[in-house]
C-alpha positions, 0 to 999 in steps of 0.5 A: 500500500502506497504513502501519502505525507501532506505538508504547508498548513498554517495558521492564516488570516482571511483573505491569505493564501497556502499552497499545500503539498501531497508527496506520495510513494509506492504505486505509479501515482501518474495513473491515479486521480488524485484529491484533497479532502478537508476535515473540519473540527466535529464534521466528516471529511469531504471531498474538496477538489480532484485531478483526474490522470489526464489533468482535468479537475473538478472542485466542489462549489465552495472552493471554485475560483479560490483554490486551483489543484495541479499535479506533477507526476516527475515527483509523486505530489499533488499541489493544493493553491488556496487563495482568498481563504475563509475561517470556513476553510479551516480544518485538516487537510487531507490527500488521497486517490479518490475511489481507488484504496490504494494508498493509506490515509496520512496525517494531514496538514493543519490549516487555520483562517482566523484573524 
């Protein structure tokens, strides 16, 4: 089973932006689509933003035109740019490859919008 290991959370105020990072190993991660999940304090993990193997991506409707993800398949890691955040953006922030079960959960990245 692969790894994924998640970094570039911070604390934040409104408006600010973070760039996260997902580097993973194990796998041919190039044939993956590739996610970012967010877990708010008391809510279940959702699903924020995926790119699919030929790079097309696909955001859920309160992150559209803020955040961007891309992916680059020379070094296994997946970007998240998260520009104009919100303190509803706050939560842990998760990667994974949606729907395939290949690689284990990591330990997520902190991320924190508060004046």
């Amino acid at each position: 089973q692969g790894q994924l290991v998640e970094s570039g959370g911070g604390l934040v105020k409104p408006g600010g932006s973070l760039r996260l990072s997902c580097q993973a190993t194990g796998g041919i991660f190039a044939l993956y689509a590739m996610g970012w999940y967010r877990q708010a304090a008391g809510k279940e993990r959702e699903l924020v933003a995926h790119i699919t193997s030929g790079f097309g991506a696909v955001y859920t409707d309160s992150v559209k035109g803020r955040f961007t993800i891309s992916r680059d398949n020379t070094k296994n890691t997946v970007y998240l740019q998260m520009n104009s955040l919100e303190p509803e953006d706050s939560g842990v922030y998760y990667c994974n490859a949606p729907g395939s079960g290949y690689y284990s959960w990591g330990q997520g990245t902190q991320v924190t919008v508060s004046s």
